[in-house]
C-alpha positions as CSV (number, residue, x, y, z in Angstrom):
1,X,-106.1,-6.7,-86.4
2,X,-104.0,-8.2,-83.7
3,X,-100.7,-6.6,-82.7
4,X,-97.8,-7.6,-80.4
5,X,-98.0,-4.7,-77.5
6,X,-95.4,-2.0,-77.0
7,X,-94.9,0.3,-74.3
8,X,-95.3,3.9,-75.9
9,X,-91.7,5.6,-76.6
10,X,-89.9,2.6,-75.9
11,X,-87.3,1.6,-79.1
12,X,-88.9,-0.5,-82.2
13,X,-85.5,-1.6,-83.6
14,X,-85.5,-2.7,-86.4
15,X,-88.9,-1.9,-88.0
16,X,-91.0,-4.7,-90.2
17,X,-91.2,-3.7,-93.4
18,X,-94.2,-2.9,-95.6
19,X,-96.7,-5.0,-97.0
20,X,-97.5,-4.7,-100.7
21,X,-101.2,-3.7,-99.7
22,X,-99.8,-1.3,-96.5
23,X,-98.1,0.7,-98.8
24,X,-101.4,1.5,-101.4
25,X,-103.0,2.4,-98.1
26,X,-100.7,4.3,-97.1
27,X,-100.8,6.3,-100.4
28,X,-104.0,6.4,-100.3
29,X,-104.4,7.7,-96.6
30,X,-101.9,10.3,-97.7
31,X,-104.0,11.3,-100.9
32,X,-106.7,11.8,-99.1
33,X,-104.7,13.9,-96.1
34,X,-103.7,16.5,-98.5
35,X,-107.0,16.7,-99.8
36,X,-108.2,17.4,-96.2
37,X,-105.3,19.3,-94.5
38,X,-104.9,21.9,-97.8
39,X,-108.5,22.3,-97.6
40,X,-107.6,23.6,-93.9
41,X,-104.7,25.1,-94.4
42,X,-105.4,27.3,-97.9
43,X,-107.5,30.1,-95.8
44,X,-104.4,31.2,-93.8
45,X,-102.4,32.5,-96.8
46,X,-105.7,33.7,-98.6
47,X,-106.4,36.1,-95.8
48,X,-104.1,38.4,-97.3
49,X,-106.8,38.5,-99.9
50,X,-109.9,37.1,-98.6
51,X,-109.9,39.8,-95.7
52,X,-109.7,43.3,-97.8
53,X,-111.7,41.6,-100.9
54,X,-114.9,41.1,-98.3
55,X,-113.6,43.7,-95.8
56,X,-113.2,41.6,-92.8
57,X,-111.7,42.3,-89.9
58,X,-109.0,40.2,-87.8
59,X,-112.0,38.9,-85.3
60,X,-114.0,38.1,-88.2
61,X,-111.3,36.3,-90.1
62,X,-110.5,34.4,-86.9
63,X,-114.4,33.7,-87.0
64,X,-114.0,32.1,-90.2
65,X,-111.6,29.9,-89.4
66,X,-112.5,28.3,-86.1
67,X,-115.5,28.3,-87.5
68,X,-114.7,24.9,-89.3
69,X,-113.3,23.6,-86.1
70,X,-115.9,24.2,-84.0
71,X,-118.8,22.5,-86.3
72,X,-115.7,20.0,-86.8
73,X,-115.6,19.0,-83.5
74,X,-119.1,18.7,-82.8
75,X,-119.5,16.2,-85.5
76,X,-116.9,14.5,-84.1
77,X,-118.2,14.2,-80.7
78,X,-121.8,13.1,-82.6
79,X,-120.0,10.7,-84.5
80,X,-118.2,8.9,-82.2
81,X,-120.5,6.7,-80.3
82,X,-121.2,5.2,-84.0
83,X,-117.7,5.2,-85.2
84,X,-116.8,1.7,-84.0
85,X,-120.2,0.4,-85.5
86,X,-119.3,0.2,-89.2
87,X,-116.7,-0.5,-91.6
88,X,-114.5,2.3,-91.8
89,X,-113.7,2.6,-95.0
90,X,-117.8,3.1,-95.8
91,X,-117.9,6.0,-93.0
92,X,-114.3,7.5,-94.3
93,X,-116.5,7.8,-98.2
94,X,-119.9,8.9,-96.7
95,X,-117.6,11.8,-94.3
96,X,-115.3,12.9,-97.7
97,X,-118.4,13.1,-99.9
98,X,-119.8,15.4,-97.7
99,X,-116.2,17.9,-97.2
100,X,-115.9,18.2,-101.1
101,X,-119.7,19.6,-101.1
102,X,-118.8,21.9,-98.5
103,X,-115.1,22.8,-100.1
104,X,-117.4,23.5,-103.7
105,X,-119.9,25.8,-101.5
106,X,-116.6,27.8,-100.3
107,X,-115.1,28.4,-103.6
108,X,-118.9,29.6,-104.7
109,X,-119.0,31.9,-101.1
110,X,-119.6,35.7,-102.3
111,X,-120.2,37.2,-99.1
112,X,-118.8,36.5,-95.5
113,X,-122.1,34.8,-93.9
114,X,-121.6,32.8,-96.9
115,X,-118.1,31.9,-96.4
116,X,-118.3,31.6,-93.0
117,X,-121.8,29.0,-93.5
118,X,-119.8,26.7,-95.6
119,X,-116.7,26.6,-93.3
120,X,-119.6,25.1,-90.5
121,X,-120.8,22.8,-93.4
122,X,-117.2,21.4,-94.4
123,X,-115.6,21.3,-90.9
124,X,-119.7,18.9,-90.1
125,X,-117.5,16.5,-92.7
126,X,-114.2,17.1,-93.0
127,X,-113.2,17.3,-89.3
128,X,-113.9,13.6,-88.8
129,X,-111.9,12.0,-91.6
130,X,-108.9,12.9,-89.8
131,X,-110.2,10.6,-87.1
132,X,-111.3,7.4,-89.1
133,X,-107.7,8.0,-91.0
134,X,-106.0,7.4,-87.3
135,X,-108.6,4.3,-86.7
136,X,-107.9,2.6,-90.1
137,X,-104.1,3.6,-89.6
138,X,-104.2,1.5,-86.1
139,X,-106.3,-1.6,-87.6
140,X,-103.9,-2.2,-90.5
141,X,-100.1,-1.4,-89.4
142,X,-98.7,-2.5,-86.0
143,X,-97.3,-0.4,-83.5
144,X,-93.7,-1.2,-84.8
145,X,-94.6,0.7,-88.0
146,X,-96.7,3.2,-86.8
147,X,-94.1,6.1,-86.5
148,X,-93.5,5.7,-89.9
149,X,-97.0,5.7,-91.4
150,X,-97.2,8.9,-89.4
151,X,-94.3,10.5,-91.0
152,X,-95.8,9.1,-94.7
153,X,-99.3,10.9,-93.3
154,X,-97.6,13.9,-92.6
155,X,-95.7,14.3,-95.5
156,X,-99.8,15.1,-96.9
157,X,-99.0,18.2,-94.8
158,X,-95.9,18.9,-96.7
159,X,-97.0,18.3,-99.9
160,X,-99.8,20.4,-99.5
161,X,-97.0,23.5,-99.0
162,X,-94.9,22.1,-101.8
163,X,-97.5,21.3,-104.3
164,X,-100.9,22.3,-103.2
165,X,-100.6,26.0,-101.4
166,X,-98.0,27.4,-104.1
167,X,-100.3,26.7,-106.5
168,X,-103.6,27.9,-104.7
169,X,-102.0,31.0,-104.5
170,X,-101.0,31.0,-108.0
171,X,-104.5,30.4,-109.3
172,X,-106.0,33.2,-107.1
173,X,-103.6,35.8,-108.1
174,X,-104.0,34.6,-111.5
175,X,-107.8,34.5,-111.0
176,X,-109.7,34.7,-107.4
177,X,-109.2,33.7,-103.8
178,X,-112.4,31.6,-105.1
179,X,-110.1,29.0,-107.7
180,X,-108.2,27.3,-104.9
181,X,-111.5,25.5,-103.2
182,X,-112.8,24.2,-107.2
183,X,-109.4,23.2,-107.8
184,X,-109.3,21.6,-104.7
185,X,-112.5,19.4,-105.6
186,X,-111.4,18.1,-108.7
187,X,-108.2,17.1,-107.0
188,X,-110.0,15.5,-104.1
189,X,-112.4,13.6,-106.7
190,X,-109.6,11.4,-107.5
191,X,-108.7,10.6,-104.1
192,X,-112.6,9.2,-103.5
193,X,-112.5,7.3,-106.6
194,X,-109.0,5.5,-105.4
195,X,-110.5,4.7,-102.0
196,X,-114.4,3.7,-103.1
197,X,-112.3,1.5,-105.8
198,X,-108.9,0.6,-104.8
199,X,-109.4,0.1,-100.6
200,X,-109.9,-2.8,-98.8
201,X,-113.3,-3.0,-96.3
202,X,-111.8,-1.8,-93.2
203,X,-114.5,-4.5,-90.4
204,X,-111.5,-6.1,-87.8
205,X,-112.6,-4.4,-85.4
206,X,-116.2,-5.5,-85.7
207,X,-115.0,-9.1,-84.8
208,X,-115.4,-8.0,-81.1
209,X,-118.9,-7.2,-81.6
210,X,-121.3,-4.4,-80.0
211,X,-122.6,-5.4,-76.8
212,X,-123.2,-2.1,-75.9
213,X,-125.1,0.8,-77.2
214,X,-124.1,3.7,-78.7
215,X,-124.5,5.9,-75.3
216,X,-122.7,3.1,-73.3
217,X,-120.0,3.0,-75.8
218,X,-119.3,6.6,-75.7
219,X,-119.3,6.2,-71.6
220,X,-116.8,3.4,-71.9
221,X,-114.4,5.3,-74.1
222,X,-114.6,8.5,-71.9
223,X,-114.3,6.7,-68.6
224,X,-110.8,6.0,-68.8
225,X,-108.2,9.0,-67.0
226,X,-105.1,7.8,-69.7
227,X,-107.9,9.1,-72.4
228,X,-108.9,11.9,-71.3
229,X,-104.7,13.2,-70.6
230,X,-104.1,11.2,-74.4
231,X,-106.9,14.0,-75.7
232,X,-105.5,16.9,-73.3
233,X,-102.1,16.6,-74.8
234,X,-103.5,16.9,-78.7
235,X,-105.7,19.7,-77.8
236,X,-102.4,21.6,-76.5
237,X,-100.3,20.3,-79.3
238,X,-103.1,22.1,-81.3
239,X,-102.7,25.0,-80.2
240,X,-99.5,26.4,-81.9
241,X,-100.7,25.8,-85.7
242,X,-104.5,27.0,-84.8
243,X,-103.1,30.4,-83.2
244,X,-100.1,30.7,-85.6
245,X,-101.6,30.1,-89.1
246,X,-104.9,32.3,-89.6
247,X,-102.5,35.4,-89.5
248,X,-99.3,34.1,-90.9
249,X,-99.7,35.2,-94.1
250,X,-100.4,38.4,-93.0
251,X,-98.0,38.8,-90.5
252,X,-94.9,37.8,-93.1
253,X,-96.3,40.4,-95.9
254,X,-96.8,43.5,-93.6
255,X,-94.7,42.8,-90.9
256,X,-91.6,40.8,-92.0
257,X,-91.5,42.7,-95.4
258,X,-92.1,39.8,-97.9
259,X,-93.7,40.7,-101.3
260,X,-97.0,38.9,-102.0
261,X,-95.3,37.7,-104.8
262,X,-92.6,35.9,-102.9
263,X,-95.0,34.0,-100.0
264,X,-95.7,30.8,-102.5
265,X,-91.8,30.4,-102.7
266,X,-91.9,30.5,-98.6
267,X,-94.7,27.7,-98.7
268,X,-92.7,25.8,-101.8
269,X,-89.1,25.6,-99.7
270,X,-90.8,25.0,-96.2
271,X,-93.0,22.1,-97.7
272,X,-90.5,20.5,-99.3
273,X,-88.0,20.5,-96.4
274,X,-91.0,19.2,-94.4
275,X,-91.9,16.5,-97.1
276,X,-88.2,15.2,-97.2
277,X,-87.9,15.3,-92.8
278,X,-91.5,14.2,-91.9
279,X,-90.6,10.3,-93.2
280,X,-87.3,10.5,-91.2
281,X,-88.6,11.8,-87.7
282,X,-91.2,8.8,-88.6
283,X,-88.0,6.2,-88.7
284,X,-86.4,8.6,-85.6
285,X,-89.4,7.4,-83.8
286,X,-89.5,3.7,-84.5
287,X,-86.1,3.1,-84.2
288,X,-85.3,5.4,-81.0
289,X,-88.3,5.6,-78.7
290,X,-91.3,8.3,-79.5
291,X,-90.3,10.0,-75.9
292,X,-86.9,11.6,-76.9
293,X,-88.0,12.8,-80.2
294,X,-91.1,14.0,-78.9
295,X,-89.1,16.1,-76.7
296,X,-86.2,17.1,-79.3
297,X,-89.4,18.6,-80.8
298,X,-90.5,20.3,-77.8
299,X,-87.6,22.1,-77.2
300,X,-86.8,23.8,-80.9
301,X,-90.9,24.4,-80.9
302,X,-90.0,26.6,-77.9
303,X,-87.3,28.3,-79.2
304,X,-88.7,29.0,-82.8
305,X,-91.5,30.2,-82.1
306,X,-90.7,33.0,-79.9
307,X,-87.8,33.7,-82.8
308,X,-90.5,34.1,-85.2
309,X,-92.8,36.1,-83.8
310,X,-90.3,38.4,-82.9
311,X,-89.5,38.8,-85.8
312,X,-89.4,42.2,-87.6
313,X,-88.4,43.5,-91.1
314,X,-86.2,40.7,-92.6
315,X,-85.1,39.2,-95.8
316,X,-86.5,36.4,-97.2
317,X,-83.6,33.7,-96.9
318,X,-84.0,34.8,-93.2
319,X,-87.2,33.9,-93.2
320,X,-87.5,30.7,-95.0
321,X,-84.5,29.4,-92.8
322,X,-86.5,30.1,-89.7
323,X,-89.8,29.0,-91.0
324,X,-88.2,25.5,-91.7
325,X,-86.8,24.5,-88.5
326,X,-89.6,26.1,-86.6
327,X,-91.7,23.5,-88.8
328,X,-88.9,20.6,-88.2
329,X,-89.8,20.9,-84.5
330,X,-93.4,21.2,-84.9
331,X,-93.2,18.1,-86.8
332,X,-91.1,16.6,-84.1
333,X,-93.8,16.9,-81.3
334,X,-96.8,15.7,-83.9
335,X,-95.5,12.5,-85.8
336,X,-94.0,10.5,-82.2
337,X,-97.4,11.9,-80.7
338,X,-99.7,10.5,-83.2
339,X,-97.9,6.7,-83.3
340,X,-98.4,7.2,-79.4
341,X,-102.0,8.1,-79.5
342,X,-102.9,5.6,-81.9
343,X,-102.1,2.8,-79.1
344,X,-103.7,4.4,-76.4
345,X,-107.1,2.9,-77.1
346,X,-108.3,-0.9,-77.7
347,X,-109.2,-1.8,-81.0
348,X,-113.0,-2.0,-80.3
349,X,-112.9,1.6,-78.8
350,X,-110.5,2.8,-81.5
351,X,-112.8,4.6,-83.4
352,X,-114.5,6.4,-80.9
353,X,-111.3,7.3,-79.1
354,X,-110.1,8.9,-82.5
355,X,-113.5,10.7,-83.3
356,X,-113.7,12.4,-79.6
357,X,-110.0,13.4,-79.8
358,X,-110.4,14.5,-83.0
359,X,-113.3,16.5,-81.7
360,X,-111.6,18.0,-78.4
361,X,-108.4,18.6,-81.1
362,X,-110.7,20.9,-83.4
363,X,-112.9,22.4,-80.4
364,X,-109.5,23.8,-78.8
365,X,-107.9,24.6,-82.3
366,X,-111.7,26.5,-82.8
367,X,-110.9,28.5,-78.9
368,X,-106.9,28.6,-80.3
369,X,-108.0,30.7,-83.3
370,X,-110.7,32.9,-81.5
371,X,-108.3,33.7,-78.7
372,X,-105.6,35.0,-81.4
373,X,-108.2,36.9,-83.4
374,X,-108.3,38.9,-80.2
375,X,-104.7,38.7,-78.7
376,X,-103.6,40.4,-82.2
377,X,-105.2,43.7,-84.0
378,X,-104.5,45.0,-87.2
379,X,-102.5,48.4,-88.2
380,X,-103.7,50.9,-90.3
381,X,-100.9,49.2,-93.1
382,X,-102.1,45.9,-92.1
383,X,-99.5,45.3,-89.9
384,X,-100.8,42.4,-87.3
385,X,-99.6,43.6,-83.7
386,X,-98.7,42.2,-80.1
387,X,-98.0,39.0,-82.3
388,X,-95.2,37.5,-79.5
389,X,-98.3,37.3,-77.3
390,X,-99.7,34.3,-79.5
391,X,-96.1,33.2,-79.2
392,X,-96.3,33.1,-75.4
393,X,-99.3,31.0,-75.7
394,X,-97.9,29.0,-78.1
395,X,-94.5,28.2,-75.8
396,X,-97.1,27.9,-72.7
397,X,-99.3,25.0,-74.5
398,X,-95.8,23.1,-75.6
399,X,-94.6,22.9,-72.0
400,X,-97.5,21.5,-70.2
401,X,-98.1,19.4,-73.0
402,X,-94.6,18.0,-72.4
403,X,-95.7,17.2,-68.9
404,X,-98.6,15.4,-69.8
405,X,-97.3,13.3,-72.3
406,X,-95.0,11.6,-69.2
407,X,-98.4,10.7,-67.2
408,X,-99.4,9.1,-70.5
409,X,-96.4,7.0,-71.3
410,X,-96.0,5.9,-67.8
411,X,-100.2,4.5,-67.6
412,X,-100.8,1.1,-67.8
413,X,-101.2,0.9,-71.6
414,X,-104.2,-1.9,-73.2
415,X,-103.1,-5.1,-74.1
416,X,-103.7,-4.8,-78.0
């Protein structure tokens, strides 16, 4: 698809509005994002559970989870000298067929090697639909009305707080940590059957044609400088929800004092706040320049965080209140990112931009994780301590990211 080209940050006015078509895909993308991103995010409030119930420690918890990234970005980096070969929507089906097998061999798991196998299995699938989501959201919206597909894309992140963790957590008090992942593919059954059925094939960019093999292509893509800063500043952006989530379930139920009981209505009020936002930082974006909400993000990021995990024995309005704006600034630095990054690349080397910094985005969220399992130990309550040190790192990985993403914006961008 052709599009009129647009300096990254720089104002959008007033945005186009949506096609008929756009907005199924959209819908669909989003589906299909909440499928994916709950599938992700549903260990970090299990641990609470998953952790005693196969007596894991905070190292092999950590384990578990950048487990799935680091399989994740290996298939990422595997798929991408491919990605650009075929029509996307037939590589988005083959890569989600594969996750829901591995999402039904986690909720069938019974020991830790077993959980830990099938996180590798689902992250070899799962971790690249994220990237061919990006490449399809580039071929069909231009970059005037990218901010906001972002946002809608996001919100898949919010509704899997409002709708899909509160209820994962209600099904495995109610039954097993194991319910959550078989709920999870019946759920994500439907979003395949409304993209294999209702989505257009995805082949503009094979108009261009493929000169070049697949190791040539891969060179190509990774010989640019403006890439490999583009896939530097999601790798650091990565950081804070990688190092922050595996023990923030933990952390608020032995540390901050919040009943078991209480942590779906934390997920419930933070998702929906986020659901409601996420479309208007998208429009923030079009209408005012990427750059200065990028940077509005930055700075509450900053601040939040190191709130948070200072935070010690508090009630649970307390909580919630800093949980959501912690999560508006997060939010803030991903969505103007993302309608950025989606630009960077030309359309023929769209798909194997997005599949390597997918890749480098799970490979550092896999290190993220790791590194927190062993900043943080566990009490003899269950208390996670030196938790302001992820904090630190957190704050660290925000700052130079807001360096980099200047170098970026100021690079000669493709002609598009």
């Amino acid at each position: 698809m052709s599009v009129t080209p647009m300096t990254p940050g720089s104002p959008a006015g007033a945005p186009p509005a949506f096609t008929p078509y756009q907005r199924f895909a959209t819908a669909m993308l989003t589906l299909l994002q909440f499928a994916v991103i709950l599938d992700f995010m549903i260990m970090s409030p299990l641990g609470a559970m998953i952790m005693p119930a196969m007596s894991m420690s905070a190292q092999q918890f950590g384990l578990v989870v950048s487990a799935y990234a680091f399989s994740a970005g290996i298939s990422g980096l595997l798929t991408a000298g491919f990605a650009d070969r075929f029509d996307r929507k037939r590589l988005l089906l083959f890569f989600y067929v594969g996750f829901l097998l591995g999402t039904l061999w986690c909720g069938l798991a019974g020991s830790y090697e077993t959980l830990l196998l099938a996180r590798v299995v689902t992250g070899l699938f799962g971790g690249v639909i994220g990237s061919i989501v990006m490449a399809i959201t580039a071929d069909l919206f231009p970059p005037a009305q990218r901010g906001r597909v972002m946002g809608l894309l996001q919100g898949g992140f919010a509704a899997s707080q409002v709708l899909g963790l509160p209820f994962g957590l209600f099904l495995a008090s109610r039954w097993s940590w194991h319910a959550p992942f078989l709920a999870l593919v019946a759920l994500g059954l439907i979003a395949g059957l409304l993209i294999a059925f209702g989505m257009k094939p995805v082949t503009g960019h094979l108009a261009a044609g493929r000169a070049d093999g697949v190791a040539q292509h891969l060179r190509h893509t990774l010989s640019k400088p403006r890439h490999w800063v583009a896939f530097a500043v999601t790798a650091l952006l990565t950081t804070g929800g990688f190092m922050l989530m595996p023990f923030a379930s933990a952390f608020v139920v032995h540390n901050i004092g919040v009943s078991l009981d209480h942590l779906p209505m934390v997920y419930l009020i933070t998702g929906l706040s986020t659901l409601v936002l996420s479309p208007l930082i998208g429009r923030c974006s079009d209408r005012f320049g990427a750059m200065p909400v990028f940077y509005t993000g930055c700075a509450l990021t900053v601040v939040m965080v190191l709130y948070y995990t200072h935070l010690g024995p508090s009630s649970l309005a307390l909580l919630i209140v800093v949980n959501v704006v912690m999560f508006v600034g997060i939010f803030s630095r991903i969505i103007p990112w993302q309608a950025m990054v989606s630009g960077i690349p030309s359309p023929e080397q769209r798909g194997a931009f997005s599949a390597i910094n997918s890749a480098l985005q799970q490979l550092a969220g896999g290190v993220a994780s790791l590194v927190a399992g062993h900043l943080v130990t566990l009490g003899p309550q269950g208390q996670v301590q030196d938790f302001p040190l992820v904090g630190y790192v957190v704050v660290g990985s925000t700052l130079l990211a807001a360096v980099l993403i200047r170098i970026v914006a100021n690079a000669k961008a493709p002609v598009h």
